[in-house]
Predicted model as a PDB file, atoms N, CA, C, CB and O in Angstrom, pLDDT in the B-factor column:
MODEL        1                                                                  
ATOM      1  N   UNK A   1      18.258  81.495  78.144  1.00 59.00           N  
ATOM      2  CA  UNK A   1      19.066  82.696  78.143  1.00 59.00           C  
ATOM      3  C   UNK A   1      18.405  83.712  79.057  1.00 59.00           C  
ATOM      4  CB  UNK A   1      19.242  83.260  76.708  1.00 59.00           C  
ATOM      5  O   UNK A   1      17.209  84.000  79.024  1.00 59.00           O  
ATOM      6  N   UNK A   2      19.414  84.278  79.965  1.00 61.00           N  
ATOM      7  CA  UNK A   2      18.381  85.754  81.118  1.00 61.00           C  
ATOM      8  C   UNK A   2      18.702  86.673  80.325  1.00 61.00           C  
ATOM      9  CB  UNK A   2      18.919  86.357  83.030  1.00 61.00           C  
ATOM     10  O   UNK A   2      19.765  86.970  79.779  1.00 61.00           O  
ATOM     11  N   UNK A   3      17.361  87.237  80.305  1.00 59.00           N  
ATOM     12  CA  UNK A   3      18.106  88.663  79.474  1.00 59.00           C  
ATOM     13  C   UNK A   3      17.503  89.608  80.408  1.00 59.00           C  
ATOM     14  CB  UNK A   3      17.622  89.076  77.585  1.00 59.00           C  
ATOM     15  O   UNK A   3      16.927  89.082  81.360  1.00 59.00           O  
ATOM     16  N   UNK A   4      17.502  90.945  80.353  1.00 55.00           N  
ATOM     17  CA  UNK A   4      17.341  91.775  81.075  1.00 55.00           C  
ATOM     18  C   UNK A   4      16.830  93.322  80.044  1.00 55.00           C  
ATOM     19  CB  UNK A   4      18.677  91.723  81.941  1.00 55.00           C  
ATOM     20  O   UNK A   4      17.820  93.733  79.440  1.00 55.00           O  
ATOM     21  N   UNK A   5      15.760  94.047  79.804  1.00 56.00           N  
ATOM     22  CA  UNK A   5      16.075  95.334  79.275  1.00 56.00           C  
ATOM     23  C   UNK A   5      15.592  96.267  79.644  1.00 56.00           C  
ATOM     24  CB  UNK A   5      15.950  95.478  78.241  1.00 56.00           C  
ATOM     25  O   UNK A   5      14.560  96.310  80.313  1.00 56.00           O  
ATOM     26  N   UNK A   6      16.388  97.392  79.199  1.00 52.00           N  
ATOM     27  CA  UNK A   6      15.965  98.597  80.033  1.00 52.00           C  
ATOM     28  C   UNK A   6      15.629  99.901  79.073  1.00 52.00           C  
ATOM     29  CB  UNK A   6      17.215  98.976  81.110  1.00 52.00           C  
ATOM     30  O   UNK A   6      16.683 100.429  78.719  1.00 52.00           O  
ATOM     31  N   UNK A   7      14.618 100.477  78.623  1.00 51.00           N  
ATOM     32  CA  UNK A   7      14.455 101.621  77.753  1.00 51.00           C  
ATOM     33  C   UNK A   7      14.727 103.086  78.113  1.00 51.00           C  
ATOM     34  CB  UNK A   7      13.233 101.583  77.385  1.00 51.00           C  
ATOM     35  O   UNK A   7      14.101 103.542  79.070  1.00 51.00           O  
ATOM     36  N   UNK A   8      15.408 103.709  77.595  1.00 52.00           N  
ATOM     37  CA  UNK A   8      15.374 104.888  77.776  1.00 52.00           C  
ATOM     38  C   UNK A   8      14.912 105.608  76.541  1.00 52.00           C  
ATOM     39  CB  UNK A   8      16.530 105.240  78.242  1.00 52.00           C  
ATOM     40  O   UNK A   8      15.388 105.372  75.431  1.00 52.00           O  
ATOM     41  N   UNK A   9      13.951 106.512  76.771  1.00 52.00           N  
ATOM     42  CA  UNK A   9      13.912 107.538  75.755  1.00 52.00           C  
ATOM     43  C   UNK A   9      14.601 109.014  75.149  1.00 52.00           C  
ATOM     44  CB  UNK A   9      13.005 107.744  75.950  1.00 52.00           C  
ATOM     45  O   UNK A   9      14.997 110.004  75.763  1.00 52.00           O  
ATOM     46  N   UNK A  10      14.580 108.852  74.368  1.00 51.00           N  
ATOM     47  CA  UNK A  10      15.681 110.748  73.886  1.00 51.00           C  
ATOM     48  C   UNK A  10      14.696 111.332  72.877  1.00 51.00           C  
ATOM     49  CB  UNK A  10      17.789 110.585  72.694  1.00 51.00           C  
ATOM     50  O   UNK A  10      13.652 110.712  72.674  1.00 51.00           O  
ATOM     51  N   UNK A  11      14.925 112.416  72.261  1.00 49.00           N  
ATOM     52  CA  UNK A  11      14.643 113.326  71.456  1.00 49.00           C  
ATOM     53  C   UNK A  11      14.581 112.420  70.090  1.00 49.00           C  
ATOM     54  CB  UNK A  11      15.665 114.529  71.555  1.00 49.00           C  
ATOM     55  O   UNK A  11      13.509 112.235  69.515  1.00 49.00           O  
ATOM     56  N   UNK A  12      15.836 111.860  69.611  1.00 55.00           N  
ATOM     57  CA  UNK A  12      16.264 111.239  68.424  1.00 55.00           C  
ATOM     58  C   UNK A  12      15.943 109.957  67.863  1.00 55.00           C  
ATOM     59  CB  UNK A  12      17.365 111.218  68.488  1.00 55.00           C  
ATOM     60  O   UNK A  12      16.028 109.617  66.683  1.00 55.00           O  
ATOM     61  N   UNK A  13      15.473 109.129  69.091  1.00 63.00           N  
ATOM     62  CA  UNK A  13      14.844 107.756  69.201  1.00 63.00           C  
ATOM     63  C   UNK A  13      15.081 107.123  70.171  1.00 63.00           C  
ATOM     64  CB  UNK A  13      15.095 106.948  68.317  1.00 63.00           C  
ATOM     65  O   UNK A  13      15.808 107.718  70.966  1.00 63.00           O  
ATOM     66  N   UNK A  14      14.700 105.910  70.527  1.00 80.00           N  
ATOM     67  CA  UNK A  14      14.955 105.461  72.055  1.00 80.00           C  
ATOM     68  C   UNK A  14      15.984 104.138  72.363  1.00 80.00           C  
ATOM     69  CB  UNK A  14      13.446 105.052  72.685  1.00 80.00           C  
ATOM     70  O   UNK A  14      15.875 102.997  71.912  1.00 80.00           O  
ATOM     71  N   UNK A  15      17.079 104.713  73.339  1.00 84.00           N  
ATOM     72  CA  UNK A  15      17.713 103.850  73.528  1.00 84.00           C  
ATOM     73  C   UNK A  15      17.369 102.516  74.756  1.00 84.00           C  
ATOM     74  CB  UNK A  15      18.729 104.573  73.638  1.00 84.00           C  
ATOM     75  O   UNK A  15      16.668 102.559  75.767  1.00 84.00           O  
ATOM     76  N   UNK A  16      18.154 101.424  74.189  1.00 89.00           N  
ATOM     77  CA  UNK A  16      18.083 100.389  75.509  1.00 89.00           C  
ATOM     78  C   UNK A  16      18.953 100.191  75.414  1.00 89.00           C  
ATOM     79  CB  UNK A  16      17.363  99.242  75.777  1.00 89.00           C  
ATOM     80  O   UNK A  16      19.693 100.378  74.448  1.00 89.00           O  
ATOM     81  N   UNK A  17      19.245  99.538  76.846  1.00 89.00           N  
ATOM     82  CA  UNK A  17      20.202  98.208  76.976  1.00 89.00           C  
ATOM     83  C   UNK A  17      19.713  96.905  77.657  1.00 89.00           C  
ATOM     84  CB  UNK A  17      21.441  98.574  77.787  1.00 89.00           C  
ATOM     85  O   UNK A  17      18.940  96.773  78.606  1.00 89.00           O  
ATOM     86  N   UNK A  18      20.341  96.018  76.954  1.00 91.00           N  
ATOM     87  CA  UNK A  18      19.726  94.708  77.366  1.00 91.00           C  
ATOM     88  C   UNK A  18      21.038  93.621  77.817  1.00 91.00           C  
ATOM     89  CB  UNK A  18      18.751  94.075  75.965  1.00 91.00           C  
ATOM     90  O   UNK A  18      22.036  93.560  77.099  1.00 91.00           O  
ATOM     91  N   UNK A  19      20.937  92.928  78.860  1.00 91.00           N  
ATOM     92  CA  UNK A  19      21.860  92.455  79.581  1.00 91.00           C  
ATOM     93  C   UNK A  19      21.432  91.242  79.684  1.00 91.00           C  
ATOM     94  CB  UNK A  19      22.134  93.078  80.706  1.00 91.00           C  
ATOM     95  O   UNK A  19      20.350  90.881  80.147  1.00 91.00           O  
ATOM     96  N   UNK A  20      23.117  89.954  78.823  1.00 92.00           N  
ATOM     97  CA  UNK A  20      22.827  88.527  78.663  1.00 92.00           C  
ATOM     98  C   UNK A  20      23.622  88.520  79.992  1.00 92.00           C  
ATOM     99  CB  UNK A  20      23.338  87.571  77.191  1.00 92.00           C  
ATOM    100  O   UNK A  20      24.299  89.457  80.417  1.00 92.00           O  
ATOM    101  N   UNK A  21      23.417  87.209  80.632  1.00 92.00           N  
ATOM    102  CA  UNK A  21      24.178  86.600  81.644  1.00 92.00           C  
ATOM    103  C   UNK A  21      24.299  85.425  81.087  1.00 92.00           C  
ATOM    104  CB  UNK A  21      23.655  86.571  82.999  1.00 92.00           C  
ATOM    105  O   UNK A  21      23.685  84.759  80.253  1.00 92.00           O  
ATOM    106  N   UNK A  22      25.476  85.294  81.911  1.00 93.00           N  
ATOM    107  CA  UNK A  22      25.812  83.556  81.707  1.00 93.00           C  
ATOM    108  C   UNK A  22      26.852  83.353  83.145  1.00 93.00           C  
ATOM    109  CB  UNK A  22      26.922  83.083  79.799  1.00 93.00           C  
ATOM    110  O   UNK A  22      27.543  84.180  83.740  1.00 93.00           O  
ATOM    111  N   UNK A  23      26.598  81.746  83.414  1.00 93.00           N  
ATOM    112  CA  UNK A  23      27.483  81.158  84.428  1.00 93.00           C  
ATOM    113  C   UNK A  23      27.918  80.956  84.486  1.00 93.00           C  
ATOM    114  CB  UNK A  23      27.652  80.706  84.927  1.00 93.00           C  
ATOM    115  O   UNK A  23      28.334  80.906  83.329  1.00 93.00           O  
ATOM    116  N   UNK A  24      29.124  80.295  85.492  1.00 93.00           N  
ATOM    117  CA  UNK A  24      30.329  79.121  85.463  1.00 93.00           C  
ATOM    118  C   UNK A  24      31.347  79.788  84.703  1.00 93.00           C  
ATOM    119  CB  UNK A  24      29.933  77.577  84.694  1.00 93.00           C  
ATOM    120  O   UNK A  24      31.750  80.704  85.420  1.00 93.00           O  
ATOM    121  N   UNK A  25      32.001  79.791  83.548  1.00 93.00           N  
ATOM    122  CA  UNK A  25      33.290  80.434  82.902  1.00 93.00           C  
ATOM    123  C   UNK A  25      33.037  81.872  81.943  1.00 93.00           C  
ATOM    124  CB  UNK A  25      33.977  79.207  81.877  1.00 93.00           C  
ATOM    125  O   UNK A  25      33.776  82.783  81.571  1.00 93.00           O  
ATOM    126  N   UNK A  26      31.639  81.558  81.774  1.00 91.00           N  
ATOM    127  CA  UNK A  26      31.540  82.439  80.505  1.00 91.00           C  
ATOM    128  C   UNK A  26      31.573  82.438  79.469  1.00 91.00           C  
ATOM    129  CB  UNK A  26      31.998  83.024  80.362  1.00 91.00           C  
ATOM    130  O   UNK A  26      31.465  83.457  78.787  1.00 91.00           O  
ATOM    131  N   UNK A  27      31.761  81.094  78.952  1.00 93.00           N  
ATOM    132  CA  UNK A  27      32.124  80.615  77.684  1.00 93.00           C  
ATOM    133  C   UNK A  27      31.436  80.869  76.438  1.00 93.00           C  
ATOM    134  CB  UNK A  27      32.167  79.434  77.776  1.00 93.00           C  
ATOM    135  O   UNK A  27      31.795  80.781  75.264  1.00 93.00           O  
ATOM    136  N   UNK A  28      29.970  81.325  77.194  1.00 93.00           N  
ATOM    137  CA  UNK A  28      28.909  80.773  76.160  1.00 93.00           C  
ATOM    138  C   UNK A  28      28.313  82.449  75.658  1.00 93.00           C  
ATOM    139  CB  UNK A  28      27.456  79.504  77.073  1.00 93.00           C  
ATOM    140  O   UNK A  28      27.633  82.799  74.694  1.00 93.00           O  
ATOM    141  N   UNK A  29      28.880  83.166  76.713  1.00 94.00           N  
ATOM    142  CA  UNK A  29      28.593  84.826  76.807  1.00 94.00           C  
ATOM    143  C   UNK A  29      28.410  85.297  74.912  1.00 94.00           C  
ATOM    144  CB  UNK A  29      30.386  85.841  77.786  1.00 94.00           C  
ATOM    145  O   UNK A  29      27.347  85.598  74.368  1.00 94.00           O  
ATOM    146  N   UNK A  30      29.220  85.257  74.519  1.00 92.00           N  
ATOM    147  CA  UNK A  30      29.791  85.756  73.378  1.00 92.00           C  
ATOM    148  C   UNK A  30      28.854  85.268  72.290  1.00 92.00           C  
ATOM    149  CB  UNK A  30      31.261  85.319  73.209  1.00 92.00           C  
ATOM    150  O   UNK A  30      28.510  85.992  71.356  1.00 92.00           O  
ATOM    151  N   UNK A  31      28.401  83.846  72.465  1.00 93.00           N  
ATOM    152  CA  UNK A  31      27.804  83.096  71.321  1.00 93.00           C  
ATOM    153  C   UNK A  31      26.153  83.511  72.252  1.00 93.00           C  
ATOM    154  CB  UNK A  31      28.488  81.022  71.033  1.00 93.00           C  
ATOM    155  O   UNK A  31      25.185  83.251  71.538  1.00 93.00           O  
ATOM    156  N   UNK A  32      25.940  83.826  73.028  1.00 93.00           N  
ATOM    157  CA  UNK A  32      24.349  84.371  73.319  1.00 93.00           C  
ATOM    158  C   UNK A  32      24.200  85.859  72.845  1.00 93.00           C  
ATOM    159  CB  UNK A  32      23.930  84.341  75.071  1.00 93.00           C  
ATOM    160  O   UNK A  32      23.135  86.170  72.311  1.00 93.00           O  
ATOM    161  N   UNK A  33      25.192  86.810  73.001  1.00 93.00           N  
ATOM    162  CA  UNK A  33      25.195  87.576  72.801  1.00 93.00           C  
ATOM    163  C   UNK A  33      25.197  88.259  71.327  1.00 93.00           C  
ATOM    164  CB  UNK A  33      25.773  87.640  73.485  1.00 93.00           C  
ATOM    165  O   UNK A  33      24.820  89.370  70.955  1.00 93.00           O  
ATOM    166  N   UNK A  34      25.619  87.449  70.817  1.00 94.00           N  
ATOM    167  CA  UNK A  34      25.475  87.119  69.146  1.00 94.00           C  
ATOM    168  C   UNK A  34      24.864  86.812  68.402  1.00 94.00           C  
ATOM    169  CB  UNK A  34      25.879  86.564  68.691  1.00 94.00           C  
ATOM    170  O   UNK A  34      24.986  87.059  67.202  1.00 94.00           O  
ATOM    171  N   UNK A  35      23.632  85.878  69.194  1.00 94.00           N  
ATOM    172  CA  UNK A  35      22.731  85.379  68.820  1.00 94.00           C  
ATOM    173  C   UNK A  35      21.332  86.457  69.181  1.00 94.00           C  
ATOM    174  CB  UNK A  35      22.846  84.019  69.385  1.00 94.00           C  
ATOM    175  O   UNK A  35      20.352  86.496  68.437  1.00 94.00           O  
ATOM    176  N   UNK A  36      21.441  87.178  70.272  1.00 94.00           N  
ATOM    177  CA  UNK A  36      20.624  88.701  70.206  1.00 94.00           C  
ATOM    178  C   UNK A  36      20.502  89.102  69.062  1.00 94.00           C  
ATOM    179  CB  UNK A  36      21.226  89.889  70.869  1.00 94.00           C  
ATOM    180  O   UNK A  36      19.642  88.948  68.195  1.00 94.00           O  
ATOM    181  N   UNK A  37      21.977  89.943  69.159  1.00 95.00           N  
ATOM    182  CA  UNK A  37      22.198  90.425  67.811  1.00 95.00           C  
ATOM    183  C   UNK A  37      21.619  90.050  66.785  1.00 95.00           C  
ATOM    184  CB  UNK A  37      23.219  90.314  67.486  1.00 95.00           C  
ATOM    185  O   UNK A  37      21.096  90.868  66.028  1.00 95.00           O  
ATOM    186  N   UNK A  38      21.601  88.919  66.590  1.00 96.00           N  
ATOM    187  CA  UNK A  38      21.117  88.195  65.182  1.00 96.00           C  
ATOM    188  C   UNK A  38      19.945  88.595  65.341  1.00 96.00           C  
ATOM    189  CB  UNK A  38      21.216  86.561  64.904  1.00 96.00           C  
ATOM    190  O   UNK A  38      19.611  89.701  64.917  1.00 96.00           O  
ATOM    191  N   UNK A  39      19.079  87.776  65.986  1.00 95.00           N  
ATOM    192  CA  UNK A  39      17.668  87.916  65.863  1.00 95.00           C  
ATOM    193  C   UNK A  39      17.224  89.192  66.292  1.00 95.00           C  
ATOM    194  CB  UNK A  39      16.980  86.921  66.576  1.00 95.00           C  
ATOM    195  O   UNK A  39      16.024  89.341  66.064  1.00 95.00           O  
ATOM    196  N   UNK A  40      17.634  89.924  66.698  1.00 94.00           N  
ATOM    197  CA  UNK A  40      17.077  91.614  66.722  1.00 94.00           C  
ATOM    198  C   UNK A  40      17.298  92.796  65.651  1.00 94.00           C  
ATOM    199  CB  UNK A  40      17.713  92.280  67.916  1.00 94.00           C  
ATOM    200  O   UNK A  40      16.889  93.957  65.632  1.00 94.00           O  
ATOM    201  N   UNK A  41      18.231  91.936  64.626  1.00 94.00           N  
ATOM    202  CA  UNK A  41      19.292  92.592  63.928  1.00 94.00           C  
ATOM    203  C   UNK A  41      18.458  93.906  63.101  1.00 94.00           C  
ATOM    204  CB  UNK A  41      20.126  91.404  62.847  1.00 94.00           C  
ATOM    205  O   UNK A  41      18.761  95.098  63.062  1.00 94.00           O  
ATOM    206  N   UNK A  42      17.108  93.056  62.368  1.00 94.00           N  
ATOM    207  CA  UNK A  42      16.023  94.329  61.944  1.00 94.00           C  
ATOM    208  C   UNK A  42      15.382  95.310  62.403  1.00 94.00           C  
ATOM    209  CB  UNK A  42      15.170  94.073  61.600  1.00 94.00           C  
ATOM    210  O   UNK A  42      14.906  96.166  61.657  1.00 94.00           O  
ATOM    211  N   UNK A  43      15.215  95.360  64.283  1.00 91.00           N  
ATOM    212  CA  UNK A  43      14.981  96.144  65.006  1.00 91.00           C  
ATOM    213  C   UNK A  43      16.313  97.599  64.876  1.00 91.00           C  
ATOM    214  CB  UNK A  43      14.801  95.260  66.293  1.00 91.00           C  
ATOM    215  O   UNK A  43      16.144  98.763  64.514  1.00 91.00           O  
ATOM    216  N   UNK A  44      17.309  97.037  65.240  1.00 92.00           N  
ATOM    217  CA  UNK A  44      18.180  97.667  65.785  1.00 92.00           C  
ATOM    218  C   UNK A  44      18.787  98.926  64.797  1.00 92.00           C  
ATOM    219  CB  UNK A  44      19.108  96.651  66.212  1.00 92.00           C  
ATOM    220  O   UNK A  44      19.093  98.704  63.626  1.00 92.00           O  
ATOM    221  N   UNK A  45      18.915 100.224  65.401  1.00 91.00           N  
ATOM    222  CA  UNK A  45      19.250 101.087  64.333  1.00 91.00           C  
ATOM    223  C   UNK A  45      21.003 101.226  64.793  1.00 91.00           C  
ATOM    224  CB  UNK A  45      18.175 102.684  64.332  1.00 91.00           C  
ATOM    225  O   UNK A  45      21.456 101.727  63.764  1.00 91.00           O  
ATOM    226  N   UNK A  46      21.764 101.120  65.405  1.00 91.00           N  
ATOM    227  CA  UNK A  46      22.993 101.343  66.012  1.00 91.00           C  
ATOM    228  C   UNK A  46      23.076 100.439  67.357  1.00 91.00           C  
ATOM    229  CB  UNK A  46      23.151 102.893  66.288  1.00 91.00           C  
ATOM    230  O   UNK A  46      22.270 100.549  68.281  1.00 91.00           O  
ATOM    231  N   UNK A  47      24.031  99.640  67.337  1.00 94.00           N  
ATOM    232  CA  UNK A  47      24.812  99.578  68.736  1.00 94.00           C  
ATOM    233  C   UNK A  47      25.913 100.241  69.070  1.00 94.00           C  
ATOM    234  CB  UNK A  47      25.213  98.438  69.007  1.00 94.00           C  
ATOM    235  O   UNK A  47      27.036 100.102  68.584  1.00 94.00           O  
ATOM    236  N   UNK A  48      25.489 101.136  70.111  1.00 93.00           N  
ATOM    237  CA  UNK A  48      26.752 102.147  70.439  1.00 93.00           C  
ATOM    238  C   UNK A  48      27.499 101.701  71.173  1.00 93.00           C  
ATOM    239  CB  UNK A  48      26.548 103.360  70.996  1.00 93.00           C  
ATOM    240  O   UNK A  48      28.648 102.136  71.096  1.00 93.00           O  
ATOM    241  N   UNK A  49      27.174 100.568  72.285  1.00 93.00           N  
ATOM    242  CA  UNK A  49      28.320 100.417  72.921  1.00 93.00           C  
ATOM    243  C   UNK A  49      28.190  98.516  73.858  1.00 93.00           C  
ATOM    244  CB  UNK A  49      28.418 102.034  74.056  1.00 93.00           C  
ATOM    245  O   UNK A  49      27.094  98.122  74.257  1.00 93.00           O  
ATOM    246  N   UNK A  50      29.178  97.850  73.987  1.00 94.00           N  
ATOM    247  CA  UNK A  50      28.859  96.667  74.671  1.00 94.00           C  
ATOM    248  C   UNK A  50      29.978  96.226  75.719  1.00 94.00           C  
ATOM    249  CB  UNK A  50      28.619  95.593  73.640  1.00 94.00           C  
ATOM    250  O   UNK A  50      31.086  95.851  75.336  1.00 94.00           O  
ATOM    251  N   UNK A  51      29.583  96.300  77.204  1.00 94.00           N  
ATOM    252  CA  UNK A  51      29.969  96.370  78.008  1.00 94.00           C  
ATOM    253  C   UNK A  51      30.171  95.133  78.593  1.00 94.00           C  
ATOM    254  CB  UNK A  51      29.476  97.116  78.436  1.00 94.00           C  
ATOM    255  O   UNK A  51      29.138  94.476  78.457  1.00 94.00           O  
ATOM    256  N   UNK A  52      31.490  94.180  79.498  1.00 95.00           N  
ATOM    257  CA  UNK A  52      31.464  93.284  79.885  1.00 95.00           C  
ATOM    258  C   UNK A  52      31.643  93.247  80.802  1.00 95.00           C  
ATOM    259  CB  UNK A  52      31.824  92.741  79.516  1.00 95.00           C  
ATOM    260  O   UNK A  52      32.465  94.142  80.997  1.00 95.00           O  
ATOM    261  N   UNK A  53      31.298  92.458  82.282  1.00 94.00           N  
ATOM    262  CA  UNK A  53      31.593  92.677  83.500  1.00 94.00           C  
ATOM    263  C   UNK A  53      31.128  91.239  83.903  1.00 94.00           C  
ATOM    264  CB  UNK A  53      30.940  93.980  84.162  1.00 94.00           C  
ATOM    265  O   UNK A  53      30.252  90.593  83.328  1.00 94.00           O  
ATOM    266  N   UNK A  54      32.043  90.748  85.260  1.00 94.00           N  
ATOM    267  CA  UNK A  54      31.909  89.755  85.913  1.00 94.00           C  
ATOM    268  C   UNK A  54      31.832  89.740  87.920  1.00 94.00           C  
ATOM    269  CB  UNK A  54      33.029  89.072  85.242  1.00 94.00           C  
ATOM    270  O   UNK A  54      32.385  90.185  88.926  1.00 94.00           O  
ATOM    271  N   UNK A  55      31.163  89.220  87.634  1.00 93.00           N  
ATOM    272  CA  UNK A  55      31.003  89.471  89.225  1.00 93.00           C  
ATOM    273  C   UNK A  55      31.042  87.552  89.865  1.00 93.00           C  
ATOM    274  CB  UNK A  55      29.018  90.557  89.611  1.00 93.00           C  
ATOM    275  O   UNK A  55      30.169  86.746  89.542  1.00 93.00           O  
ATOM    276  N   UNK A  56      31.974  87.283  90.571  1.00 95.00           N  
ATOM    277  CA  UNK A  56      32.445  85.822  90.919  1.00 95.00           C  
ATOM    278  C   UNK A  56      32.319  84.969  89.887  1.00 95.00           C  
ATOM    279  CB  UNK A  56      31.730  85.197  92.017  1.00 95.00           C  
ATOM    280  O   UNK A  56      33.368  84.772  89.274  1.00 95.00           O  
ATOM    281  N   UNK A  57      30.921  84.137  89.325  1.00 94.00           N  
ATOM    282  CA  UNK A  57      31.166  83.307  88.494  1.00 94.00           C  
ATOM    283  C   UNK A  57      29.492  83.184  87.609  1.00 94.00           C  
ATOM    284  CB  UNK A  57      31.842  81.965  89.328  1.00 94.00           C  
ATOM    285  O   UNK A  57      28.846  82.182  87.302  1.00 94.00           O  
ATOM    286  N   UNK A  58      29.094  85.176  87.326  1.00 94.00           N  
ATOM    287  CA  UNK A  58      28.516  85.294  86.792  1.00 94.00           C  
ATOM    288  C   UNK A  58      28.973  86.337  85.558  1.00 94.00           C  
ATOM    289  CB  UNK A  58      27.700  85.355  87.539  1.00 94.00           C  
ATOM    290  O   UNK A  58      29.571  87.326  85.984  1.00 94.00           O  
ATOM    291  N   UNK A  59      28.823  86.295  84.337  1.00 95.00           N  
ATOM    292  CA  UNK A  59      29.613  87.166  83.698  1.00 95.00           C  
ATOM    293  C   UNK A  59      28.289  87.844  82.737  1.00 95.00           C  
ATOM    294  CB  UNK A  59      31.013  86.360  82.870  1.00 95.00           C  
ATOM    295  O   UNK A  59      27.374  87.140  82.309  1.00 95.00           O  
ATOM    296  N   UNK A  60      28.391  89.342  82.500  1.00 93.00           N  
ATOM    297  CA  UNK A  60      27.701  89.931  81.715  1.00 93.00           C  
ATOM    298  C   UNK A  60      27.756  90.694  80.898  1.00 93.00           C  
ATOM    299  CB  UNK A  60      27.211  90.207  82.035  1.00 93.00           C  
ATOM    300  O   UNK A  60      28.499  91.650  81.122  1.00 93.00           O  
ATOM    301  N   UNK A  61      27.234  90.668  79.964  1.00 93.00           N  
ATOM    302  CA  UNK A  61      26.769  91.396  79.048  1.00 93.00           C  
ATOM    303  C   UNK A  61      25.899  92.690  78.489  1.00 93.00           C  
ATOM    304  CB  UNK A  61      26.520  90.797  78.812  1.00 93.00           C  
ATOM    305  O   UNK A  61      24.843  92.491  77.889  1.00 93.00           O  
ATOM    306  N   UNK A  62      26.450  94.151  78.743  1.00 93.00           N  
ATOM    307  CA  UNK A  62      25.107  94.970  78.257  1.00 93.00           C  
ATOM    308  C   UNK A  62      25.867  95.408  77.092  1.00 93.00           C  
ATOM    309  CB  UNK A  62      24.364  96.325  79.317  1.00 93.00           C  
ATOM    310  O   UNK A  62      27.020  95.662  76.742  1.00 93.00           O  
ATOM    311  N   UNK A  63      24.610  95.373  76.640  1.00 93.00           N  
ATOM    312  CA  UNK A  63      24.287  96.200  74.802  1.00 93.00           C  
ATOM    313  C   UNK A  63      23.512  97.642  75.552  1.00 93.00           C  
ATOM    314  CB  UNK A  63      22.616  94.919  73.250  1.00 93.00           C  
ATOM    315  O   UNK A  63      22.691  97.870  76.440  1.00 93.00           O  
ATOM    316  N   UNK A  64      24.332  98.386  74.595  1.00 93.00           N  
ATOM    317  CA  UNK A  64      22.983  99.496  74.449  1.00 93.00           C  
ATOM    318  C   UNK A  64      23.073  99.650  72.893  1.00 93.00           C  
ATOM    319  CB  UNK A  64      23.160 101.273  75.386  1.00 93.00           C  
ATOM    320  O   UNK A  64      23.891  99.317  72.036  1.00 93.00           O  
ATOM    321  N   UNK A  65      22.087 100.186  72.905  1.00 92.00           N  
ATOM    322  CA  UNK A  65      21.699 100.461  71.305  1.00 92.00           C  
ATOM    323  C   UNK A  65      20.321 101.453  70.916  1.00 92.00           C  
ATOM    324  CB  UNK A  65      21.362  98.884  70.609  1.00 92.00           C  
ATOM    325  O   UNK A  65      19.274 101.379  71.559  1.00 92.00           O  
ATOM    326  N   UNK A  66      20.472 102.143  70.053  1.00 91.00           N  
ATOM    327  CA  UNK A  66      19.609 102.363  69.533  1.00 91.00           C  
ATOM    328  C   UNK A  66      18.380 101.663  68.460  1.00 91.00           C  
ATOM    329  CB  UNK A  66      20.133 103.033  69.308  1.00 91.00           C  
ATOM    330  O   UNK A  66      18.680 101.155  67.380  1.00 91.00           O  
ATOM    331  N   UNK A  67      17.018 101.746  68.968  1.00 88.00           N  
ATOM    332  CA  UNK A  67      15.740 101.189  68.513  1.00 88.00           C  
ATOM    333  C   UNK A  67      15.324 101.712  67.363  1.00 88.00           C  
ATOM    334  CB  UNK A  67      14.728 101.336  69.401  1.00 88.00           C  
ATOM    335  O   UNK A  67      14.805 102.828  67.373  1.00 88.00           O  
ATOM    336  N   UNK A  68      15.480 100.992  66.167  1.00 86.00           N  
ATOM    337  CA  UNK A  68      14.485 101.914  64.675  1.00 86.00           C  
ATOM    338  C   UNK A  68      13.388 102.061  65.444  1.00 86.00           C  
ATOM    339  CB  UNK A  68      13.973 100.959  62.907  1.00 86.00           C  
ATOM    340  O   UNK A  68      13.116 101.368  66.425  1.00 86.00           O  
ATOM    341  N   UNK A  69      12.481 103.340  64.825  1.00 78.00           N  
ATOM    342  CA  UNK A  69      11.203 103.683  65.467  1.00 78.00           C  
ATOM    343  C   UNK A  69      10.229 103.072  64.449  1.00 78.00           C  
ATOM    344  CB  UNK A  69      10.978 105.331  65.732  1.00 78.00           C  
ATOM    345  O   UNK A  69       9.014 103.151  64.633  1.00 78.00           O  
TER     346      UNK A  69                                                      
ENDMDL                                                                          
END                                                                             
C-alpha cells in the first residue's frame, strides 16, 4: 500500500492528511482505505474530510483528520 502523510499543526491539535493510491481501476481504493481507518482507528480523534481524485489510471485517496494528542 503507498501511503503518503502530511502534518499540520493548529492551536486545538494536529491535523494530517494521509494519501492511499491505487492503480489500474481503483477497485481496491476503498478496501485500503478502510483498512487505514481500521488500524489507526485509536489514534484518530475526527475525520473531517476524504477526498477522491484520479489522475489517468492512478486513483487517490486523502484523509484528513484530526490526531488524539
Amino acid at each position: 500500500m503507498n501511503i503518503l502523510v502530511v502534518t499540520m499543526f493548529l492551536r486545538s491539535g494536529r491535523m494530517k492528511h494521509v494519501s492511499i493510491v491505487d492503480y489500474g481501476d481503483g477497485s481496491n481504493l476503498e478496501e485500503k482505505m478502510n483498512e487505514w481507518i481500521l488500524t489507526n482507528e485509536e489514534n484518530l480523534l475526527e475525520i473531517i474530510d476524504i477526498e477522491y481524485t484520479q489522475h489517468g489510471n492512478m486513483f487517490l485517496a486523502t484523509i484528513t483528520y484530526l490526531e488524539k494528542e
